[in-house]
Residue, then its C-alpha position, 0 to 999 in steps of 0.5 A: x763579595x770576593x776578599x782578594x786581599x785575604x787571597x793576595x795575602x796567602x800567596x804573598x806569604x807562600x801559605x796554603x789555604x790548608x795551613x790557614x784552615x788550620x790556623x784558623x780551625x776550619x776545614x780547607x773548604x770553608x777557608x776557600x769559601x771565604x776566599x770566593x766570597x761563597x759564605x759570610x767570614x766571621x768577624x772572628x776570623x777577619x780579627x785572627x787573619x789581620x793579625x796573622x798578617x798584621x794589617x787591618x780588618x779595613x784592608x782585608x775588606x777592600x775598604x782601603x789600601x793601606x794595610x797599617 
């Protein structure tokens, strides 16, 4: 599963998959894996990332529009 919510979020808040490798403690490469939906996302991290951005796990996940 691609997460482009999680992909339109970074470039939203002009971040770069390093600066959020390095939030999140992983290597640049695992944090694009995520993005490409190449590896499962840790529930750990959908919990850092939503409140990096301050939406929900739902909304990074596609399952709604709504980001609150």
């Amino acid at each position: 599963m691609i997460y482009i919510n999680i992909r339109n979020l970074r470039e939203d808040h002009d971040k770069t998959q390093q600066e959020l490798a390095e939030y999140l403690h992983v290597r640049q490469t695992t944090y694009s894996k995520y993005e490409l939906g190449k590896i499962n996302i840790p529930i750990e991290v959908f919990i850092k990332l939503a409140d990096y951005y301050d939406v929900t796990v739902d909304y990074l996940l596609g399952r709604t529009n709504k980001k609150k």
